[in-house]
MARVOLUM-508844 format. One record per residue (C-alpha): residue number from 0; x, z, y. Coordinates in pm, 1 decimal. Last residue first. Layout:
<recs>
REC num       px       pz       py
REC NUM        X        Z        Y
...
</recs>
This chain:
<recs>
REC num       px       pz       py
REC 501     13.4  13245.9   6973.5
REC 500   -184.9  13370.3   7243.4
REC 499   -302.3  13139.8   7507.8
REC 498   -193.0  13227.6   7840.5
REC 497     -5.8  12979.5   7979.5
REC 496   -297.6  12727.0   7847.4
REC 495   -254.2  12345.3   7769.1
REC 494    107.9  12376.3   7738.7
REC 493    208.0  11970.1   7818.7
REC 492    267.6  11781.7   7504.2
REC 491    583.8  11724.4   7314.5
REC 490    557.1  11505.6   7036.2
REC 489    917.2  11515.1   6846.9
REC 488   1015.4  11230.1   6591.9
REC 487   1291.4  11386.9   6370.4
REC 486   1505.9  11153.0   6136.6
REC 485   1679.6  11156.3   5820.6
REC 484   2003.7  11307.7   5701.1
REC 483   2224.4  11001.9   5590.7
REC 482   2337.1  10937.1   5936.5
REC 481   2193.1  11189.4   6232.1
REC 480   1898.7  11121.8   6393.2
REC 479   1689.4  11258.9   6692.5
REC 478   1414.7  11112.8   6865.7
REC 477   1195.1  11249.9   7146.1
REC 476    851.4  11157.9   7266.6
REC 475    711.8  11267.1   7615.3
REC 474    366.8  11434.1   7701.3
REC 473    146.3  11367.6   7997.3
REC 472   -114.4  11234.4   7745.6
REC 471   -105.0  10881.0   7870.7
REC 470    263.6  10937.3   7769.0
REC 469    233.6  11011.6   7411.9
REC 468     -0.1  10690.5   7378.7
REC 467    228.3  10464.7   7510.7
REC 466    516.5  10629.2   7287.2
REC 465    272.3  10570.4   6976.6
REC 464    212.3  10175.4   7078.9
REC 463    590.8  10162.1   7129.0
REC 462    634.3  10262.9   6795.6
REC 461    392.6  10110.4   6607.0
REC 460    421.4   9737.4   6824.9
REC 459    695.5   9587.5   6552.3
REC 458    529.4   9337.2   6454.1
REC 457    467.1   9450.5   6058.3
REC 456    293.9   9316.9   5793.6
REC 455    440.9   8930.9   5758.1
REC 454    679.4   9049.1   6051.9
REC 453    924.2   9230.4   5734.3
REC 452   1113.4   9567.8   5904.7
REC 451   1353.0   9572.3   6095.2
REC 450   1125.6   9548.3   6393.0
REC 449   1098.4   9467.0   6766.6
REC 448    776.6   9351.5   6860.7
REC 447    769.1   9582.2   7167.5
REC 446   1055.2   9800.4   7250.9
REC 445   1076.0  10173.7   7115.1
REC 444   1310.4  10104.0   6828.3
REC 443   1547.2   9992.8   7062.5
REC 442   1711.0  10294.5   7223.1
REC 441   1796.8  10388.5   6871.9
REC 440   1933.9  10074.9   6735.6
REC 439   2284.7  10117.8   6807.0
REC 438   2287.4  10482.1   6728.9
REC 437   2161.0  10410.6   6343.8
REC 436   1834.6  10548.9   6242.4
REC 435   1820.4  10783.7   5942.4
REC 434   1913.1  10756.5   5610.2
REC 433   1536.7  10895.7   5479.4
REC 432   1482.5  11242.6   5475.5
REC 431   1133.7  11265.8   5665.1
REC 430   1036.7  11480.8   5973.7
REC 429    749.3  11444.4   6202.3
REC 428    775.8  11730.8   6451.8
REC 427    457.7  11848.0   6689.8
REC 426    572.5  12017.7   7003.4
REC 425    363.8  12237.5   7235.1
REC 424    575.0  12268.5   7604.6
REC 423    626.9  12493.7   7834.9
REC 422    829.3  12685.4   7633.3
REC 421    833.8  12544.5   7261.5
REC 420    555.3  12654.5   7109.8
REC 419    560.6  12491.7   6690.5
REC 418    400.3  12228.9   6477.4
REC 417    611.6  12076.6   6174.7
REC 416    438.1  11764.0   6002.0
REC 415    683.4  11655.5   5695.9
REC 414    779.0  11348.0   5534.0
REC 413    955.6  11334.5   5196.9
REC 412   1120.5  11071.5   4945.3
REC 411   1216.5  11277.1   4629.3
REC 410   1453.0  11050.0   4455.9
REC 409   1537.8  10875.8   4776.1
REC 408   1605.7  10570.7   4773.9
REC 407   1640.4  10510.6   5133.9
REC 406   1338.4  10266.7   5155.4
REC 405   1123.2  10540.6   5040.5
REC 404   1214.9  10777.4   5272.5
REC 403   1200.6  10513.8   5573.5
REC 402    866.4  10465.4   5420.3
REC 401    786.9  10806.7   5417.2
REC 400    899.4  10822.4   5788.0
REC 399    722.5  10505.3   5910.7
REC 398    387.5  10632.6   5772.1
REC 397    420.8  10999.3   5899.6
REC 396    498.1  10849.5   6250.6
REC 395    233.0  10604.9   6228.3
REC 394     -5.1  10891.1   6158.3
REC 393    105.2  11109.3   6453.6
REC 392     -8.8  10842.6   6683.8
REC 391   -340.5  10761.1   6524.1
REC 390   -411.7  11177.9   6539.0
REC 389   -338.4  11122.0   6922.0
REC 388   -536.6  10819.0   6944.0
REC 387   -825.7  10973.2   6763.3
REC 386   -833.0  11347.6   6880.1
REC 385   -749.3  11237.5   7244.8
REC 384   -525.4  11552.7   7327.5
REC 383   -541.2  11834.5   7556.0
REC 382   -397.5  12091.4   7316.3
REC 381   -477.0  12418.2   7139.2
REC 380   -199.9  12686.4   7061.9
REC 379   -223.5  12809.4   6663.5
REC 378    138.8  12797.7   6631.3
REC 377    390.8  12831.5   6344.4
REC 376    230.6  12514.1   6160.8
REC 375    414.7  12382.1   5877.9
REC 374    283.5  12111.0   5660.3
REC 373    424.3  11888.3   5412.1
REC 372    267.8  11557.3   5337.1
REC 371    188.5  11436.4   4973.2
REC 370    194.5  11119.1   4864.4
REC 369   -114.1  10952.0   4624.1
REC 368   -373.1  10854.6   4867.8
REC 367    -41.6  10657.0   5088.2
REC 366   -282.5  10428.9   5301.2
REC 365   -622.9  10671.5   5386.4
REC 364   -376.1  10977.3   5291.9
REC 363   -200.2  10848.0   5638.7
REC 362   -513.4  10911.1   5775.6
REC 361   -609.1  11237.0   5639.0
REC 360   -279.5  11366.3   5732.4
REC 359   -327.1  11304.8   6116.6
REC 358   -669.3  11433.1   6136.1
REC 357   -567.3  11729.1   5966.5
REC 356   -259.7  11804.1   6214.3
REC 355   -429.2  11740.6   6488.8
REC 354   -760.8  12004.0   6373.7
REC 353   -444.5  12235.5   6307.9
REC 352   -306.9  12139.3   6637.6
REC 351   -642.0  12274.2   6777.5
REC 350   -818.4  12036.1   6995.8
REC 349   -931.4  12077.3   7420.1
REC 348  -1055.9  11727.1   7511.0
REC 347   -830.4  11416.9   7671.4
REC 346  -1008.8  11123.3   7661.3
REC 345   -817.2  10808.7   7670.5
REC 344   -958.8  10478.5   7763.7
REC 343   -781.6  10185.7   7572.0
REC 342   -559.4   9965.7   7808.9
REC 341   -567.7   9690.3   7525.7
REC 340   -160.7   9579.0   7422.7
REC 339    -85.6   9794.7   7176.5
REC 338   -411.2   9881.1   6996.9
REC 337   -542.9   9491.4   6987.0
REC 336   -136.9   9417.8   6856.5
REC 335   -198.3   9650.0   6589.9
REC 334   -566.0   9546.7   6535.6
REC 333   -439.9   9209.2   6508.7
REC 332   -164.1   9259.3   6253.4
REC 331   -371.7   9465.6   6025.5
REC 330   -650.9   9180.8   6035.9
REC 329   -406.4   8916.6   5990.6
REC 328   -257.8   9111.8   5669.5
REC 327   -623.6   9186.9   5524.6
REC 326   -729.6   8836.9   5548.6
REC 325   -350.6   8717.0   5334.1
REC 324   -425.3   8979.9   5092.1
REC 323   -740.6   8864.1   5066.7
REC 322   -683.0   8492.4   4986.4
REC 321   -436.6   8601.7   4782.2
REC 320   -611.3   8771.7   4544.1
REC 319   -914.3   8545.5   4601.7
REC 318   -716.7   8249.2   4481.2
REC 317   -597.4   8430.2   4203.8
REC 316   -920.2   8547.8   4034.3
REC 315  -1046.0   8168.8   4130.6
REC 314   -720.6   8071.6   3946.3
REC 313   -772.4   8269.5   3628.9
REC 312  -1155.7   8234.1   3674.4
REC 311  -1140.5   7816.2   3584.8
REC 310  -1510.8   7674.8   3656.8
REC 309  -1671.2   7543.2   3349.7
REC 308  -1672.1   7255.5   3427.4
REC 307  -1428.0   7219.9   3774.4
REC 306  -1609.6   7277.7   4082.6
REC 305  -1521.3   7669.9   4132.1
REC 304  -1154.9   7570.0   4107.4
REC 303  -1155.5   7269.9   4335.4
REC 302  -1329.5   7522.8   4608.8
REC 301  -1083.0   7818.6   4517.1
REC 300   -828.3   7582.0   4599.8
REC 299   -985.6   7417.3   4884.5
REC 298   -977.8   7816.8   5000.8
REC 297   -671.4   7855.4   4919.9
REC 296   -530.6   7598.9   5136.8
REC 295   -773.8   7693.0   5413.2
REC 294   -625.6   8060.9   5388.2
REC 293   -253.6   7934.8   5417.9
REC 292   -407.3   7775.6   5750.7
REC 291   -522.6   8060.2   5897.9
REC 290   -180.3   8242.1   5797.4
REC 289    -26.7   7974.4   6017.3
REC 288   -262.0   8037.1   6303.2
REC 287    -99.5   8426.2   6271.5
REC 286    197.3   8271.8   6276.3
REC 285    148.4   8094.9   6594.4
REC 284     -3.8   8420.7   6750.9
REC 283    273.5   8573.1   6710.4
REC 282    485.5   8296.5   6905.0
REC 281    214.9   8296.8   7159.7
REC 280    276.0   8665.3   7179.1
REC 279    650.2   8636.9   7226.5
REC 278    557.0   8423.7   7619.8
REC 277    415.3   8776.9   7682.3
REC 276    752.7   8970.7   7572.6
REC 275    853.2   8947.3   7937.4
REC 274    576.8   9209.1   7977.0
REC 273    676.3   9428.5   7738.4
REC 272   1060.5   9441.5   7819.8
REC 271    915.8   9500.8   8129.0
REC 270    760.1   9815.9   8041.7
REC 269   1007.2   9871.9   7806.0
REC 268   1234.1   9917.6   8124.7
REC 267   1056.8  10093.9   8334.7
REC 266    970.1  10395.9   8051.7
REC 265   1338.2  10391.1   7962.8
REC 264   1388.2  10447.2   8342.7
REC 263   1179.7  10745.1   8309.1
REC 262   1355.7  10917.1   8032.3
REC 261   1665.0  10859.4   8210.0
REC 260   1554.8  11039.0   8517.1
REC 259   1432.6  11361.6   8331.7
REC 258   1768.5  11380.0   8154.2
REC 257   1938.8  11255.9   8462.0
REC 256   1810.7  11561.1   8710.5
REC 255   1938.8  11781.3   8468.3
REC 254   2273.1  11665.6   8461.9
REC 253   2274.0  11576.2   8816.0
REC 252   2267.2  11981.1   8865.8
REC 251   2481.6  12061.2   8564.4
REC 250   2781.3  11830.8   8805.8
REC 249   2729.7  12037.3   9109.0
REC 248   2720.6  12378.7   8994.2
REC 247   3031.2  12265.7   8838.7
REC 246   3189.8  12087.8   9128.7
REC 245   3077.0  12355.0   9344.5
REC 244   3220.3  12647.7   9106.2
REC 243   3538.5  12491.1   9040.0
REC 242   3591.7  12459.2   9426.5
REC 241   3532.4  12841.3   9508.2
REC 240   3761.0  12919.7   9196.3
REC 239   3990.0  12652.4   9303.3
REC 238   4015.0  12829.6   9654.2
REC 237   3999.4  13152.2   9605.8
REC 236   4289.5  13105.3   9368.4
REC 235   4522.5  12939.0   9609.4
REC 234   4428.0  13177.6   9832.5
REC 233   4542.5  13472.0   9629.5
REC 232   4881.7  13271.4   9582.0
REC 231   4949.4  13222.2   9925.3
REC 230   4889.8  13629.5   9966.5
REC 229   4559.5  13805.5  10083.5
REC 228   4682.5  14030.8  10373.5
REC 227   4471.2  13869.5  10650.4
REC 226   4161.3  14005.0  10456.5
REC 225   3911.9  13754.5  10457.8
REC 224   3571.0  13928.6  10500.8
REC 223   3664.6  14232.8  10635.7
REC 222   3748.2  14557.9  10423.7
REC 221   3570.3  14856.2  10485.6
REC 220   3756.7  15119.6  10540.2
REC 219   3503.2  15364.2  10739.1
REC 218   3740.6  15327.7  11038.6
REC 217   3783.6  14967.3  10977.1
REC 216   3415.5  14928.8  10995.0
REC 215   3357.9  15167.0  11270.4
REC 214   3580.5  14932.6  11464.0
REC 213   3433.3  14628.6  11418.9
REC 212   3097.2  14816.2  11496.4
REC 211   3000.6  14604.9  11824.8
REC 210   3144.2  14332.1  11786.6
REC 209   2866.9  14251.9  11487.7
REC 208   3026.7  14097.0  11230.5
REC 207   3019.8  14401.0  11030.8
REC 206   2694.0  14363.5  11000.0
REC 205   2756.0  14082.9  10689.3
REC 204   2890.7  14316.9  10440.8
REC 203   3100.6  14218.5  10211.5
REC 202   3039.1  14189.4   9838.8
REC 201   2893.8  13792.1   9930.9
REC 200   3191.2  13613.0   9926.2
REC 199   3292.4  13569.1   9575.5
REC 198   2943.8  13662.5   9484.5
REC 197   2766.3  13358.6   9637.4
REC 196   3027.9  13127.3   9413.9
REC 195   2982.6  13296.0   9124.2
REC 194   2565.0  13267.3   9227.1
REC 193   2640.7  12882.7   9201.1
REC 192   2811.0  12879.8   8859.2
REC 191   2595.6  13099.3   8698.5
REC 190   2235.0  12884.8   8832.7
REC 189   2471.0  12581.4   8749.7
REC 188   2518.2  12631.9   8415.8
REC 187   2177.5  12764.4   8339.8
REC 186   1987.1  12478.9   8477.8
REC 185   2249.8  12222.3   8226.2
REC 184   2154.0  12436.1   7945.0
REC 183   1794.1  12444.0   7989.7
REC 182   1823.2  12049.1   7954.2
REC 181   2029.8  12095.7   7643.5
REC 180   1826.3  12341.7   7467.7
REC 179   1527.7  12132.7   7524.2
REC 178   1649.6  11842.9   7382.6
REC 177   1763.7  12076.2   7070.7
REC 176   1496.9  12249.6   7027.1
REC 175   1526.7  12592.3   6974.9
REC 174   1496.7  12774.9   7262.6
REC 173   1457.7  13164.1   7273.3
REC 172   1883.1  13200.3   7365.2
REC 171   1816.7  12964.3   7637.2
REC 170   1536.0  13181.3   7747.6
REC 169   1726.1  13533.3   7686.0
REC 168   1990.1  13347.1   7861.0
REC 167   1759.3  13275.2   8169.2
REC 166   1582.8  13617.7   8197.2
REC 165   1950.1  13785.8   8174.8
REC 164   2089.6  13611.7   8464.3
REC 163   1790.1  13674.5   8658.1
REC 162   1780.5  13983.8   8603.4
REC 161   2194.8  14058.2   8678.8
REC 160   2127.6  13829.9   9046.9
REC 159   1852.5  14062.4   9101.4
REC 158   1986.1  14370.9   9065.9
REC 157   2337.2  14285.5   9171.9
REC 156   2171.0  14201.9   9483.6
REC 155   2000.4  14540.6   9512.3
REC 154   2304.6  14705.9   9413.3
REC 153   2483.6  14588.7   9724.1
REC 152   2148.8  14643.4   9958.8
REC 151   2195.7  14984.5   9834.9
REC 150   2550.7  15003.9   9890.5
REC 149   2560.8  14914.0  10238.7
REC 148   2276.7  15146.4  10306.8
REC 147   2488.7  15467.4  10184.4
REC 146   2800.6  15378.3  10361.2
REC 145   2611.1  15304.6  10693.8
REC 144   2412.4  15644.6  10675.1
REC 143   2668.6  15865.7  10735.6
REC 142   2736.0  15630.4  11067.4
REC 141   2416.1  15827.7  11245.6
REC 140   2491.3  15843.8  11592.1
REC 139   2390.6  15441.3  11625.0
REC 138   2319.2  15332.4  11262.0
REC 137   1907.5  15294.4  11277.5
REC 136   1847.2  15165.3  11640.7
REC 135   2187.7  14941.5  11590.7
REC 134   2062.9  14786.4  11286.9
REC 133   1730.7  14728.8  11388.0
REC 132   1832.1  14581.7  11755.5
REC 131   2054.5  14339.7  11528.7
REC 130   1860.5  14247.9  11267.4
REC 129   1992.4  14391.2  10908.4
REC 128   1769.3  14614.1  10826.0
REC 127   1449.8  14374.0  10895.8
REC 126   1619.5  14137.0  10681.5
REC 125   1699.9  14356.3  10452.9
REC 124   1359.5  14483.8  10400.2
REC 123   1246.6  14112.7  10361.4
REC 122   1461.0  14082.2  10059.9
REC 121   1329.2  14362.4   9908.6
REC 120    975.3  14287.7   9952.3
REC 119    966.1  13920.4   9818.6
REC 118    995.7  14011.8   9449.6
REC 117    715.4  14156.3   9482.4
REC 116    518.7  13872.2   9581.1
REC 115    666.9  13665.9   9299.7
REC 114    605.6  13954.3   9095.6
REC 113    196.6  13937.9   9146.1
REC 112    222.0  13539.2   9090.1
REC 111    400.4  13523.5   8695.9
REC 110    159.8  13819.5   8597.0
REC 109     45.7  13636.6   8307.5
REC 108    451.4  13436.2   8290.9
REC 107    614.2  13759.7   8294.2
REC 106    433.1  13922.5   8016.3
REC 105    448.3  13631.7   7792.4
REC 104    791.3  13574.3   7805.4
REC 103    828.0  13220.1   7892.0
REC 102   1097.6  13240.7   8147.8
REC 101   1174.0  12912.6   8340.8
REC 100   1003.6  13005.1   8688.0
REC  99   1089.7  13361.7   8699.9
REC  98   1461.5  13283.8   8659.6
REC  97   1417.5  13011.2   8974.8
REC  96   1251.4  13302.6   9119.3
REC  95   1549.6  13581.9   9102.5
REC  94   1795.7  13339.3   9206.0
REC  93   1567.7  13217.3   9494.7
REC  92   1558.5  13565.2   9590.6
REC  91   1935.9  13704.1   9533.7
REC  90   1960.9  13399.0   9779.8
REC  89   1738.7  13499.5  10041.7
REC  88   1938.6  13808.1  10184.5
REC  87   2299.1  13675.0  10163.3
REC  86   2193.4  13341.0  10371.2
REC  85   1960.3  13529.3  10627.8
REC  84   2221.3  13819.1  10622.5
REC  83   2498.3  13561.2  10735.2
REC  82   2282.8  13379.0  10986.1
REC  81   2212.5  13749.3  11107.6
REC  80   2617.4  13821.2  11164.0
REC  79   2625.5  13468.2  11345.8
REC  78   2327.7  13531.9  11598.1
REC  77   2447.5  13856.2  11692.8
REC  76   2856.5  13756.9  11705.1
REC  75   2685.7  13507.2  11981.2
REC  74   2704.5  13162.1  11952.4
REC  73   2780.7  12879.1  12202.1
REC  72   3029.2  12705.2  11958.4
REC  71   3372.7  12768.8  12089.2
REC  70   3521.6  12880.0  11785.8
REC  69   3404.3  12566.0  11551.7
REC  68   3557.7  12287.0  11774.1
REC  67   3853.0  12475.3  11740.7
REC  66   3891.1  12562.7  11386.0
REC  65   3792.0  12152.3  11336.5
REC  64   4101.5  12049.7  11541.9
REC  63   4292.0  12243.6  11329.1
REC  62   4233.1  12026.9  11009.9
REC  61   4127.7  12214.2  10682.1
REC  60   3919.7  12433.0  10830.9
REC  59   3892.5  12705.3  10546.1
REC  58   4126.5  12652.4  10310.0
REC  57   4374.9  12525.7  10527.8
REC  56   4345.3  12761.3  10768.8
REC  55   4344.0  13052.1  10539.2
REC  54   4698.8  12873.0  10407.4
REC  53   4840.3  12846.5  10767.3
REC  52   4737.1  13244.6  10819.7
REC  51   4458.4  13315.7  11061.3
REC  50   4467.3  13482.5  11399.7
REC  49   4119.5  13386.6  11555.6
REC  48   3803.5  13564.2  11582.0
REC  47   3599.4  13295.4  11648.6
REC  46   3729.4  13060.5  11362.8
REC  45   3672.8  13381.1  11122.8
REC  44   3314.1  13370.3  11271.8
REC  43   3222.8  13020.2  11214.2
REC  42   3356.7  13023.5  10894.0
REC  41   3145.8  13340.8  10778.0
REC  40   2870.1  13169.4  10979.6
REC  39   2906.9  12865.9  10735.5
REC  38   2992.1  13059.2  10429.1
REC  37   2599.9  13222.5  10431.8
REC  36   2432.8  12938.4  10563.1
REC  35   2569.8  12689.2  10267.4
REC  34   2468.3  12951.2  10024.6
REC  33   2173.0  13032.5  10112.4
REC  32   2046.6  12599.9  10103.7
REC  31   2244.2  12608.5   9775.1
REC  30   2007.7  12867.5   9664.4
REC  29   1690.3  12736.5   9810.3
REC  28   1791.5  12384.4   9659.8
REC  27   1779.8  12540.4   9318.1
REC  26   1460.7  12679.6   9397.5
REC  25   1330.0  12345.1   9504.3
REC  24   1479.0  12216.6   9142.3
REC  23   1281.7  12509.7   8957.4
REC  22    937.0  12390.0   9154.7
REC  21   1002.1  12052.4   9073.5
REC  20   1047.3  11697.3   9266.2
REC  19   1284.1  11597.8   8995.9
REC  18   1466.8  11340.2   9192.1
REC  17   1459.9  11453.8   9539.0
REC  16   1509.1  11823.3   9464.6
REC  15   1823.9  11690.7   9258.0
REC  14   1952.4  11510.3   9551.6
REC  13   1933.3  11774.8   9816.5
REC  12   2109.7  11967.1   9568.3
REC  11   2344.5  11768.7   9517.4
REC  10   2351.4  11732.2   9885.1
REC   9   2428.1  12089.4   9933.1
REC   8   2649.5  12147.7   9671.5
REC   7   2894.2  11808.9   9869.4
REC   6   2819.2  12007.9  10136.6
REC   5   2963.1  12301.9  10019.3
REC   4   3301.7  12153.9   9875.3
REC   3   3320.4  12023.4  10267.8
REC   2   3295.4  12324.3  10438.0
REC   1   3511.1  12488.7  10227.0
REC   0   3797.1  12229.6  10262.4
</recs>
């Protein structure tokens, strides 16, 4: 059963790396890779040495036939006490460096390569301690010294596993964001439930599988690695708790490959929602040709009414009106479809999210001159960005949240611009308190030409036209709504500089 709870940790893992193709999911990987060697030369050797209980057999080999096939493997104790160190050894590393690779404390992440490297040295001392010739050269006459080295590499792990540990929490603990939060929840899950699983077998210490100082072992009293006197109900324990922590490990794994995967299959999809939508246009267009021919009415009208003696300015007044309300609806409709559907070059140029935020309020003063927007910047990182798409972007998002406000009732519709650092990322909030976006619709509002809105002024292209633009910025765009309490839109572009001060 052991060897098959592991497997099923290794191929999530397998999986995961697959997926996210990461430097944190490669770690992860590393860990179950320790892991898996680790337990398997335990296995190996406990079939090799014989004498098991029915319930250690159970747990361990599950069918007899498997105990036997393992003990006559043609490898030495050697060989199979060193797998074990290679697997104990590494994993306090990958631990250690999956931690390294999520912190954002500033003074971790400037001198993020210099304690890789260190990190390294331990690990590669035990190695050298624990090879056989090493061992022996160092121990033999001297068995003082076993006690004393056996709890140093101890502590070491605990060291490592403990930082790690607390670099991660104090991460999750940092995070605010609620996407974010989740996704660093799901790596944190499975980092604790993995290394409970390493520590439930990795107190004991693997040179004791060496024939060779069997003895010295027992005389020192230092317990093997399943103790024959462990009752029924102590393996029943071992068992679920080894178990509990695969499937968990397991489960937060897939959990934050899907977020990532998810977000990417929403991408496929209105992708081809967008280009099945290409026999839609023609219907668009269609009422755009009927608009055309509104205008020709009015303009005979504003012909007959400029011929008549003396000419009648109440309906040329009126004619106009319309006539320009109906030019200036085309034109908005066109240069939101040109916007959405042209493959528009980006340029991506260092900006300040102040300069962002600017931009982005000017324009929506340009069609709301009268509405305020509130502000709040707690960062002063700079961004990659396209000043003019980006800026665009942000816009339509202030626009569709004041008139969500507006639409609400609200006494006091409102729309705010929030910019803060969030990890690796720099994430710029538009906020409003209209009723917010039913659950149905949510995945929705995204696709082209779909709108709840009236498709005299609006297609339905502002939304996917601002995720478009998101992503040919690297970044991704978030939603979250609750009933009767508004709606966030989140921007989250890629940290431009790891250094950058706040």
């Amino acid at each position: 059963m052991l060897i098959l709870v592991l497997m099923l940790c290794l191929a999530t893992a397998v999986y995961v790396a697959l997926r996210r193709r990461d430097v944190l999911s490669l770690y992860l990987l590393g860990m179950s890779v320790c892991n898996l060697v680790m337990l398997a030369g335990i296995v190996i050797y406990i079939a090799k040495m014989g004498g098991t209980a029915a319930q250690q057999r159970a747990f361990l080999f599950l069918v007899p036939e498997l105990q036997t096939w393992l003990q006559f493997l043609p490898l030495s104790m050697d060989k199979l006490g060193y797998v074990v160190a290679i697997g104990r050894s590494l994993y306090p590393l990958f631990a250690l460096l999956a931690a390294l690779e999520t912190t954002m404390i500033p003074f971790f992440r400037r001198r993020l390569k210099g304690l890789r490297i260190l990190a390294c040295i331990p690990p590669a001392l035990w190695l050298i301690y624990y090879y056989p010739r090493t061992f022996r050269t160092l121990i033999d006459g001297r068995l003082w010294v076993l006690p004393i080295l056996i709890n140093v590499v101890l502590a070491g792990i605990v060291v490592y596993l403990a930082a790690a540990a607390v670099l991660m929490v104090l991460e999750y603990r940092a995070t605010t964001m609620p996407v974010f939060k989740r996704n660093f929840r799901y790596v944190l899950l499975c980092f604790l439930s993995i290394s409970v699983l390493y520590l439930l077998y990795a107190v004991k210490d693997p040179a004791q599988i060496y024939n060779m100082f069997i003895s010295e072992y027992i005389r020192l009293g230092i317990t093997s690695y399943i103790s024959s006197s462990l009752p029924g109900l102590g393996w029943i324990v071992l068992g679920l708790c080894t178990v509990f922590s695969v499937v968990l490990g397991s489960y937060n794994m897939v959990r934050y490959t899907q977020v990532n995967y998810d977000d990417t299959r929403q991408d496929l999809i209105l992708q081809r929602k967008f280009d099945a939508a290409g026999i839609g246009v023609s219907v668009f267009v269609h009422g755009v040709k009927n608009q055309l021919l509104s205008s020709r009415v009015l303009h005979k009208k504003l012909s007959r009414a400029l011929a008549e003696d003396p000419p009648d300015l109440e309906k040329i007044r009126a004619c106009a009106g319309q006539l320009n309300e109906l030019n200036e609806g085309m034109l908005r409709r066109m240069d939101e479809l040109y916007r959405s559907v042209k493959n528009n070059a980006i340029t991506l140029t260092p900006v300040s999210v102040e300069q962002l935020a600017l931009t982005a309020v000017e324009r929506f003063h340009g069609k709301y001159p009268d509405r305020s927007v509130s502000v709040e910047l707690t960062t002063h990182r700079q961004v990659l960005a396209d000043l003019g798409h980006l800026s665009e972007a942000i816009c339509n998002l202030l626009c569709n949240g004041f008139e969500a406000a507006l639409q609400a009732g609200r006494d006091n519709p409102r729309v705010e611009l929030l910019a803060r650092g969030e990890r690796m990322w720099t994430v710029l909030e538009v906020r409003d308190n209209g009723k917010g976006i039913p659950a149905e619709l949510q995945n929705k509002i995204f696709e082209p030409f779909f709108t709840s809105k009236n498709t005299n002024y609006n297609w339905g292209m502002g939304l996917y036209y601002v995720r478009k633009i998101v992503k040919s910025h690297l970044g991704r765009l978030r939603l979250e709504s609750r009933p009767d309490q508004g709606t966030s839109f989140f921007i989250m572009l890629p940290l431009y500089d790891a250094h950058e001060k706040e």
